[in-house]
Structure formats: C-alpha cells, structure tokens
ROSE-4610 file (N, C-alpha, C; in Angstrom, 1 decimal, always signed):
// ROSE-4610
residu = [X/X/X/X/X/X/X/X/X/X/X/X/X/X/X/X/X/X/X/X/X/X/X/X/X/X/X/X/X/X/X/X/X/X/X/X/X/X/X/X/X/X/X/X/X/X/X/X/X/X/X/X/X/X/X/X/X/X/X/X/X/X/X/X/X/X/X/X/X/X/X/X/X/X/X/X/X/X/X/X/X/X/X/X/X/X/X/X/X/X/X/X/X/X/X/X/X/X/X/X/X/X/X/X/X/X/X/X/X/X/X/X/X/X/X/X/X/X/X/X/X/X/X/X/X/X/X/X/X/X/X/X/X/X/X/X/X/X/X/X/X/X/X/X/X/X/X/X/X/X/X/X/X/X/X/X/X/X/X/X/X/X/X/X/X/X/X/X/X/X/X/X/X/X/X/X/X/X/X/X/X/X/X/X/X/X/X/X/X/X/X/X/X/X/X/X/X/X/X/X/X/X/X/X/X/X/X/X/X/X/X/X/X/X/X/X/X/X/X/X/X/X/X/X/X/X/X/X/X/X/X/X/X/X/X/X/X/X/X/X/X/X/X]
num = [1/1/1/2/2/2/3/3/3/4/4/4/5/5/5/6/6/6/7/7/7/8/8/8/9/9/9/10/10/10/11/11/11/12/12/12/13/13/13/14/14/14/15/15/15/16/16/16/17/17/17/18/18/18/19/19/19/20/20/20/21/21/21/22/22/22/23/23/23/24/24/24/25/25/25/26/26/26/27/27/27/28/28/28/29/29/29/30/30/30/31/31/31/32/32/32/33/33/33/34/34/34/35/35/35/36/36/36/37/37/37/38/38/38/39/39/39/40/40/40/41/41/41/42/42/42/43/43/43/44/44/44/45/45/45/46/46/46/47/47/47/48/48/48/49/49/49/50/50/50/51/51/51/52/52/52/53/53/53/54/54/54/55/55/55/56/56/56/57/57/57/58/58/58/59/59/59/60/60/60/61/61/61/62/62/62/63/63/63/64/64/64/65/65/65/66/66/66/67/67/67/68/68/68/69/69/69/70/70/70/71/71/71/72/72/72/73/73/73/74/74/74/75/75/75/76/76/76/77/77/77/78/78/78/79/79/79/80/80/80/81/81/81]
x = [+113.0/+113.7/+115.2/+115.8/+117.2/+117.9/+119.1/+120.0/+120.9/+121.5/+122.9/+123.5/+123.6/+124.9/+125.1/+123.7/+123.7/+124.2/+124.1/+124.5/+126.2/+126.5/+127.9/+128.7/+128.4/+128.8/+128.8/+127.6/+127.7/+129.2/+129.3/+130.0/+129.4/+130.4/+130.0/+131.1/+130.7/+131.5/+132.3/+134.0/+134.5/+134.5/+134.5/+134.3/+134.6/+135.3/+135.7/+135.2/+134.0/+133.6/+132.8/+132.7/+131.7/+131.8/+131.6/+131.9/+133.0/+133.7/+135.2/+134.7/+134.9/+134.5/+134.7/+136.0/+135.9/+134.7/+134.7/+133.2/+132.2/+131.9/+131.0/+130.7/+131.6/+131.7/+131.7/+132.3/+131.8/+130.8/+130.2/+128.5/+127.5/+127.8/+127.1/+127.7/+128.5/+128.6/+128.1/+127.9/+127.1/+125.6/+125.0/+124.0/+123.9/+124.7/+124.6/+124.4/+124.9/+125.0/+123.7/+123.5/+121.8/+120.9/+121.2/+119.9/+120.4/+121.3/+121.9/+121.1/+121.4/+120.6/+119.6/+118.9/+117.4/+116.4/+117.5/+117.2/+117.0/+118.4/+118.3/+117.1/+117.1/+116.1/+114.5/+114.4/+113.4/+112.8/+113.7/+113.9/+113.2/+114.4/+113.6/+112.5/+112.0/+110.8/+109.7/+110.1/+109.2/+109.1/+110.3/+110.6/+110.0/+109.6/+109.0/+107.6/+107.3/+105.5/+105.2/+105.7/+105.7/+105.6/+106.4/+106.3/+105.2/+105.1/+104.1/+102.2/+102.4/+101.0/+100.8/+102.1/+102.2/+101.2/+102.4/+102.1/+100.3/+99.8/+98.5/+97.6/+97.8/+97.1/+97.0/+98.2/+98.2/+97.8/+97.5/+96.1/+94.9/+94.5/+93.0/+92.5/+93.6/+93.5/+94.0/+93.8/+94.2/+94.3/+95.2/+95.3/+94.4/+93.8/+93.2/+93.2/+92.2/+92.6/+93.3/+93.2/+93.7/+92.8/+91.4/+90.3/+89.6/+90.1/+89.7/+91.0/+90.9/+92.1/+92.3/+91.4/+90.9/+91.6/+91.6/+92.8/+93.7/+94.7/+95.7/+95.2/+94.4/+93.9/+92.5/+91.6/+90.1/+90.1/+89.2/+89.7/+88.8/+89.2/+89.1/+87.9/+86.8/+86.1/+86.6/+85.8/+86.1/+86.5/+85.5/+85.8/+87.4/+88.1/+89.2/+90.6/+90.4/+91.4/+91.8]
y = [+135.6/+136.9/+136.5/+137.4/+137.0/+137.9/+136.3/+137.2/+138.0/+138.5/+138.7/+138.1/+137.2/+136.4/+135.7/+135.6/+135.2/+136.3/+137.7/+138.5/+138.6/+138.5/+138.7/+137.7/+136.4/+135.2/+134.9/+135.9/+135.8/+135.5/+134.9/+135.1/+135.2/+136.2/+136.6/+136.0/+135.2/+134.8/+136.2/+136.1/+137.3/+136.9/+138.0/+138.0/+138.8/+138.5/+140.2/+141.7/+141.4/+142.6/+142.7/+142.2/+142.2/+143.2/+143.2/+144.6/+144.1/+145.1/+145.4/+144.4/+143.6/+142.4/+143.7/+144.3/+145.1/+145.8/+146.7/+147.4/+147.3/+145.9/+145.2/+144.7/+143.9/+143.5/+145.2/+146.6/+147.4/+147.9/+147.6/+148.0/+146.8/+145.9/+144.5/+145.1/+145.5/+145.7/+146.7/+147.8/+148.8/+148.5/+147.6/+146.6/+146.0/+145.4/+144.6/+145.9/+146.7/+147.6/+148.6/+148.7/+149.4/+148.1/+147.0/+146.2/+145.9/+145.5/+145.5/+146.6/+148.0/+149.0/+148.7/+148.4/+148.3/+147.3/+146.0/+145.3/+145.6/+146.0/+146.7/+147.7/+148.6/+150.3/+149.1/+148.1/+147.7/+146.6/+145.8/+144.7/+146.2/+147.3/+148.3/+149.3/+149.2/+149.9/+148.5/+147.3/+146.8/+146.6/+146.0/+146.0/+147.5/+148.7/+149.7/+149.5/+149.4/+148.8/+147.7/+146.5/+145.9/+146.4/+147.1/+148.2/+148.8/+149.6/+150.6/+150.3/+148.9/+148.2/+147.5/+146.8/+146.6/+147.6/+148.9/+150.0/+150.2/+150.2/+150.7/+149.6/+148.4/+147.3/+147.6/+147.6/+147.8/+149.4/+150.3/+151.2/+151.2/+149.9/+149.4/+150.2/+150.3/+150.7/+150.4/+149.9/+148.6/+149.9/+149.1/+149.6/+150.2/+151.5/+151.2/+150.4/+149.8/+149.2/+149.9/+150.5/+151.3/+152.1/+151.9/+152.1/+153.7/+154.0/+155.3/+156.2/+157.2/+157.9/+159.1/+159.4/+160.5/+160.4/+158.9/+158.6/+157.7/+157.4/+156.4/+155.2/+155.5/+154.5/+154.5/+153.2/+153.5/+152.6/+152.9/+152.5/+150.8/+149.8/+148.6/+148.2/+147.2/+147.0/+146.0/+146.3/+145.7/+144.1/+143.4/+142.0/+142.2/+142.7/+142.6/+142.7/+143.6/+143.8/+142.7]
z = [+63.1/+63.4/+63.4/+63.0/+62.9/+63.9/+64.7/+65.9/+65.7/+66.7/+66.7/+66.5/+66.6/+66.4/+64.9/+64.3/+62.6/+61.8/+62.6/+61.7/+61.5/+63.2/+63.3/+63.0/+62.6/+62.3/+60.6/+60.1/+58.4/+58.0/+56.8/+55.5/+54.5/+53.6/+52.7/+51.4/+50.4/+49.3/+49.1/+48.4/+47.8/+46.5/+45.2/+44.2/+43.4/+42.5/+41.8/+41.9/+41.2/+41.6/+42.6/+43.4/+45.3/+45.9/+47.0/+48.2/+48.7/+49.8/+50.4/+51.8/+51.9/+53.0/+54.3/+54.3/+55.5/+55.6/+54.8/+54.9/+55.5/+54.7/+55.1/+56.7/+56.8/+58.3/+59.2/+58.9/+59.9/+59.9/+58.6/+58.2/+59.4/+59.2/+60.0/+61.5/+62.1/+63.5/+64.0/+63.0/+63.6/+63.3/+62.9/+62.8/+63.8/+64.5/+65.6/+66.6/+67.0/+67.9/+68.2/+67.0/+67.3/+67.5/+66.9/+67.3/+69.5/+69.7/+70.9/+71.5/+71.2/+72.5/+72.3/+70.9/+70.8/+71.7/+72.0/+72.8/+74.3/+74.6/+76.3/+76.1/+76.0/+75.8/+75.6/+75.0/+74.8/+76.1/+76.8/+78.4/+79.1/+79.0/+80.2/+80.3/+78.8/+79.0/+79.2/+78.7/+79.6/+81.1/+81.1/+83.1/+83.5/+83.0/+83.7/+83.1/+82.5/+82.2/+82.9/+83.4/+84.4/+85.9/+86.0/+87.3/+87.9/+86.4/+87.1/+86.9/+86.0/+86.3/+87.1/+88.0/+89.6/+90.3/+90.0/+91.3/+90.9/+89.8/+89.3/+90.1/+90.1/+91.1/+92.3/+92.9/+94.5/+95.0/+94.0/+94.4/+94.1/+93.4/+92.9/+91.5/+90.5/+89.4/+88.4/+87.0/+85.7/+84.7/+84.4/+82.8/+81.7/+80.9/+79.9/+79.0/+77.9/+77.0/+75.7/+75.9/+74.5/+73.6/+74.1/+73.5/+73.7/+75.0/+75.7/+75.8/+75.7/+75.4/+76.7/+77.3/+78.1/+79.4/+79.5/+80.9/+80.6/+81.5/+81.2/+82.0/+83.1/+84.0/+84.4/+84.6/+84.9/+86.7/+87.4/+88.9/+88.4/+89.3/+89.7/+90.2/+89.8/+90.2/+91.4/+92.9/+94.0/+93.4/+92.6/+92.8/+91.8/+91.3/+90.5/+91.5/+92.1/+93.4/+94.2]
C-alpha cells in the first residue's frame, strides 16, 4: 500500500513535453488530503465498532455474523458471557 508520505515526497523527471510539475504536485496534495480524512473517518468508525461491540458484551449480546440479516444482534449464550 502506498503512504502519504511516498506520495508527497515523489519526484517527477521534467521533460519537454511532460506535465506542469506545479499541477502536478497540487493534483498529488489533494491526493494526500482525501486519503488523510479517509484515514481519520476510517480510525473512527472503527474506534465506534469497537465501542459498541463492548457495549453489546456487557448486555450479553455478540455481533451477527453477517450471515442473518433480520437483526444486527443475536443474545449470548450463558457460557460466552
């Protein structure tokens, strides 16, 4: 997977007929900038799926597998709690 920082650190050879290096480089930072929120928006929707399969434990109730669609949650069997 490629970072931030490989992207913002590229060079690009110049060359007669190539692209406008400026361009370029503002094209690559608004590249960096969506991958950037995509990262945060992505830390906190896990840190909240983390959360709230806490909260789903400490009422004696797990996650579906993904298999059943009818609920989001099936209750705990006693020995799992």
């Amino acid at each position: 997977m490629i970072r931030v920082e490989e992207i913002a650190n590229k060079d690009f050879k110049s060359v007669i007929w190539g692209y406008d290096p400026e361009s370029v480089d503002s094209f690559l930072d608004q590249i960096i900038e969506v991958i950037l929120q995509m990262q945060a928006e992505r830390k906190e929707m896990t840190s909240t799926i983390d959360y709230l399969v806490n909260e789903l434990a400490a009422v004696g109730r797990k996650p579906m597998d993904g298999a059943q669609s009818d609920s989001v949650v099936e209750p705990m069997a006693p020995e799992e709690i």
